[in-house]
C-alpha positions in Angstrom: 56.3 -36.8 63.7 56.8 -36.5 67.3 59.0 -33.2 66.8 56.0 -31.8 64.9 53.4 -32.3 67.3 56.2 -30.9 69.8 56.6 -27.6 68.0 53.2 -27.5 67.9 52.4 -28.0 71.4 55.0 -24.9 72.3 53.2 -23.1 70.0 50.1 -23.6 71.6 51.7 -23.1 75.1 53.1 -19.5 73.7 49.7 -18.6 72.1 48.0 -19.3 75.2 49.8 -17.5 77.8 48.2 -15.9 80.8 49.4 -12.7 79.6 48.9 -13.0 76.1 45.2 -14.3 76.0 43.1 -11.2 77.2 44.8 -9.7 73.5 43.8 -13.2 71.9 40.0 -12.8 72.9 40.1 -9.6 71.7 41.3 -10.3 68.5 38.3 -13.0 68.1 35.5 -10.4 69.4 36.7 -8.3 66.8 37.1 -10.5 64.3 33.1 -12.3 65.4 32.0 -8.8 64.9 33.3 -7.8 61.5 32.1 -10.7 59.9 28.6 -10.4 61.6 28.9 -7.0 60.3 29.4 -8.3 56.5 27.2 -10.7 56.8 24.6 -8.3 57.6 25.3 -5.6 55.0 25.9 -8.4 52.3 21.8 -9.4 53.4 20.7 -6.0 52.5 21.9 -5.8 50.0 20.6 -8.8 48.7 17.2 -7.6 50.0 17.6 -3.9 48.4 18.5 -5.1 45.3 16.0 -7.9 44.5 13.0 -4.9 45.6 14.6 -2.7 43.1 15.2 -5.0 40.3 12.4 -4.2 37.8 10.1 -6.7 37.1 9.3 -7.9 33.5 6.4 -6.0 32.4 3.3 -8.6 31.4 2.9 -9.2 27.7 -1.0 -7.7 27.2 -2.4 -9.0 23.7 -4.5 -6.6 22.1 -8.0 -7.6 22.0 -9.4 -7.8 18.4 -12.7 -7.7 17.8 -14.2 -10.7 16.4 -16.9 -9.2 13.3 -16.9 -12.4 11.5 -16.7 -12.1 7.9 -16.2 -9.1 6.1 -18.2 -6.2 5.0 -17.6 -6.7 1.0 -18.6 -10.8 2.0 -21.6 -9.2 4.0 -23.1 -7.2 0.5 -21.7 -9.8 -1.7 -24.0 -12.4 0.4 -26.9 -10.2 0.9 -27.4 -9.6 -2.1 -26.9 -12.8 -3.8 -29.5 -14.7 -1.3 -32.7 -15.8 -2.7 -34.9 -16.3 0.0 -35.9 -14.3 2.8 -34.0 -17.1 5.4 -31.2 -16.4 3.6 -31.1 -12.6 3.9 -31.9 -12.5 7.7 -28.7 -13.9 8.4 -27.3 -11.2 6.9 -29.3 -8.4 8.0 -29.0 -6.6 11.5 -32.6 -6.4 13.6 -33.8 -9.6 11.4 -36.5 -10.0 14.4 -37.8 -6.4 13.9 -37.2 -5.9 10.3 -37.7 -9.3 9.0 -41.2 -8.5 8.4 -40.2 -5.3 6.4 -38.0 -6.9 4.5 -40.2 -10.0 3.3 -42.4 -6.9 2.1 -40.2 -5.3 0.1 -38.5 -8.1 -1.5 -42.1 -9.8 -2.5 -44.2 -6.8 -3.2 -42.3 -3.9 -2.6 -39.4 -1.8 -4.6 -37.5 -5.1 -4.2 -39.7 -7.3 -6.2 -38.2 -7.1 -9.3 -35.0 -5.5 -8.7 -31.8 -7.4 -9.9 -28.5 -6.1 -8.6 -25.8 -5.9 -11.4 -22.5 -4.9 -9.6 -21.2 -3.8 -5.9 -19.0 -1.0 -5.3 -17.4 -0.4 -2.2 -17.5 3.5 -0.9 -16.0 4.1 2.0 -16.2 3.5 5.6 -17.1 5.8 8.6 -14.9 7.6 10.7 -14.3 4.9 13.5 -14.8 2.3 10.6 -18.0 0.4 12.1 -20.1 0.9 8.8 -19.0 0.3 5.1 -21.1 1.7 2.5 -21.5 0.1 -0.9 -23.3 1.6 -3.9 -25.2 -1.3 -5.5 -26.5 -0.7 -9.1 -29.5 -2.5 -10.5 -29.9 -3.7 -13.9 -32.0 -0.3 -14.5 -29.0 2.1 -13.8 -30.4 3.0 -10.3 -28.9 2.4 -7.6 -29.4 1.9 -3.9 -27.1 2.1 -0.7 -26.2 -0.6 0.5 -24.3 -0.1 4.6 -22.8 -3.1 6.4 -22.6 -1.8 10.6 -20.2 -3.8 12.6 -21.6 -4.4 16.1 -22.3 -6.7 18.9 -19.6 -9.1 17.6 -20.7 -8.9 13.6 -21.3 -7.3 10.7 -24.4 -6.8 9.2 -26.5 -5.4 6.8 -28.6 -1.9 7.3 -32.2 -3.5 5.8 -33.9 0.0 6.3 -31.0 1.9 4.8 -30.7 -0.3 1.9 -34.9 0.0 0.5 -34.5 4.1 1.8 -37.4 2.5 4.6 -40.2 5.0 5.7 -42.5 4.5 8.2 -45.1 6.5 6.1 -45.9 5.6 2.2 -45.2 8.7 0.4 -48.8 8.7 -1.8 -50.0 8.5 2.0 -48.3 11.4 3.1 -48.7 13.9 -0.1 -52.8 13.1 -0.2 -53.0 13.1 3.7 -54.1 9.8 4.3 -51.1 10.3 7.0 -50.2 13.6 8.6 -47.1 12.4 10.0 -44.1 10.0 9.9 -41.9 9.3 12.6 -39.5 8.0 10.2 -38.2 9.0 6.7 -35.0 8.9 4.7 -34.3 11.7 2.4 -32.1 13.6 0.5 -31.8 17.8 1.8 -30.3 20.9 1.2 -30.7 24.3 2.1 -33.0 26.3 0.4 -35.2 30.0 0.3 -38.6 28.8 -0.6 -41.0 30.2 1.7 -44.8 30.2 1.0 -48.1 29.2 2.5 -48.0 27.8 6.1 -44.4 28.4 6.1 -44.0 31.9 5.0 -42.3 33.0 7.9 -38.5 33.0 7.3 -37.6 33.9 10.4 -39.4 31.4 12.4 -38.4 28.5 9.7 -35.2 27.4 8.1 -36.4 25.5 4.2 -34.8 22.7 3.3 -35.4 21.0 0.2 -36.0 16.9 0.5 -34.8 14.4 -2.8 -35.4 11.2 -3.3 -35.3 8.3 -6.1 -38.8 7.4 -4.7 -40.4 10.3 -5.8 -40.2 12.5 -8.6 -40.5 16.5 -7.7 -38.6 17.6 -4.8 -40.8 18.4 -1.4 -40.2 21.1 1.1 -39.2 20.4 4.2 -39.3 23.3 7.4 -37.4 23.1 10.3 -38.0 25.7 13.1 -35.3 28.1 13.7 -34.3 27.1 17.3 -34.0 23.6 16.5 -30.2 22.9 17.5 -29.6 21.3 13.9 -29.5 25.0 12.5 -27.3 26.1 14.8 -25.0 23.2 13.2 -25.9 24.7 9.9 -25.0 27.9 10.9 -21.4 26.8 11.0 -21.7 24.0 8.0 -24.5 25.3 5.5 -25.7 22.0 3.2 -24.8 23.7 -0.4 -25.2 20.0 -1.5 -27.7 17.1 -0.5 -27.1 15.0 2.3 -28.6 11.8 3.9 -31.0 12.0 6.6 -32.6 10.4 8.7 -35.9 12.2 10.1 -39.8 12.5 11.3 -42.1 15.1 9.6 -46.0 16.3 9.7 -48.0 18.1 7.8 -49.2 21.6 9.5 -52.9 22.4 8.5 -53.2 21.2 4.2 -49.5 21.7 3.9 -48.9 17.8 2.4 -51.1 19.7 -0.8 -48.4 21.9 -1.3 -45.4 19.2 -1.1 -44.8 21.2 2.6 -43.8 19.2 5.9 -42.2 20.5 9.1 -39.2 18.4 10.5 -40.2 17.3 13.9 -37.4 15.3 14.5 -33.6 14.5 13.2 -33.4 10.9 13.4 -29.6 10.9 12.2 -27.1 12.4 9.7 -27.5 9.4 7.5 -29.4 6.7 7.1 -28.0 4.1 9.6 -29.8 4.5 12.4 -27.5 4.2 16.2 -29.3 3.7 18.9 -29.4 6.5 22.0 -31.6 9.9 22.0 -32.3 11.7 18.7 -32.3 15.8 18.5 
């Protein structure tokens, strides 16, 4: 033992010579440097690689919709209730047609009516209304329209009993010169006579409906923007509309009504403006 700590303590001496140490302390300001050197590159690296490390994108569930039950469930229900608190929870507007619909369904067209079978249609375009044809025990059959909105789906009351704001015996003996709503069946037509003989200020279109038996005549003014649709789309067949009609001088006598107003291309009703 004493010979190693002898060795080393010559060592030491020889390390630590006078003329050997100005070299030493160089050696360990070189060797401080370098490592502060790494140490500083190794912490930017750190620091450059944890910025550029991409982050887990968040998972972002789709929100679904919540219309409760479905459409077919909707029909299925509506028509299968048997009082009127039993239809206006499946009807949309129950406030405001509520009134219309206890009408219909005690005295009205729906008095006596007995649905016999549902058949589903087809839905809309963005899939927010599903149309059903219903067929009563008679053969007829009405349209039945279940609109998805404000959270559920309900049933179109006004749609389903083809609801006018005017009676039709009203309208055709002029009890009432106008109706700010109807919903009809039209085509084009050529028929041009009386009040409306002017072809080139009007554009005929012929109005159908189950709820009366002769077709009327129905005149729309040429710069209405609804012929310049038809211009591109002409209605070789009969569609469902939605609209608001008078009588011009004894026109009703003659089945004739101008088109004030084009409530919709249907007979669901959206809210917003109306051309």
């Amino acid at each position: 033992m004493p010979y190693v700590m002898k060795r080393a303590f010559r060592f030491a001496q020889w390390i630590f010579r006078h003329d050997r140490l100005p070299w030493l302390v160089m050696v360990l300001l070189v060797g401080l440097g370098l490592g502060a050197w790494l140490a500083i590159r190794y912490r930017q690296h750190q620091r450059a690689s944890h910025v550029a490390r991409p982050q887990p994108a968040a998972v972002v569930k789709p929100v679904v919709p919540d219309y409760g039950p479905l459409p077919a469930d909707v029909a299925e229900n509506f028509i299968r209730a048997k009082s009127q608190a039993e239809r206006l929870r499946w009807v949309r507007h129950a406030a405001q047609d509520g009134p219309l619909m206890e009408e219909f369904f005690s005295h009205g067209g729906g008095a006596h009516e007995t649905v016999s079978s549902l058949v589903a249609m087809d839905f809309d375009a963005e899939g927010m209304c599903a149309s059903f044809a219903a067929t009563l025990a008679d053969g007829t059959q009405r349209l039945l329209c279940v609109v998805r909105e404000d959270g559920a789906a309900k049933v179109d009351f006004k749609a389903y009993a083809r609801h006018g704001s005017a009676v039709w015996d009203d309208l055709l003996t002029g009890k009432a010169t106008h109706a700010s709503e109807l919903r009809v069946f039209i085509k084009q037509d050529n028929y041009y006579n009386y009040e409306f003989s002017n072809d080139e200020r009007w554009q005929n279109l012929t109005a159908t409906s189950p709820d009366f038996e002769a077709p009327l005549y129905f005149y729309m003014a040429r710069n209405h923007p609804f012929i310049k649709m038809l211009e591109k789309q002409p209605l070789r067949r009969p569609v469902r509309v939605t609209v608001a009609v008078r009588s011009l001088g004894e026109s009703h006598l003659k089945r004739q009504f101008e088109i004030t107003k084009l409530l919709g291309s249907g007979w669901v009703l959206a809210d917003g403006p109306h051309i």
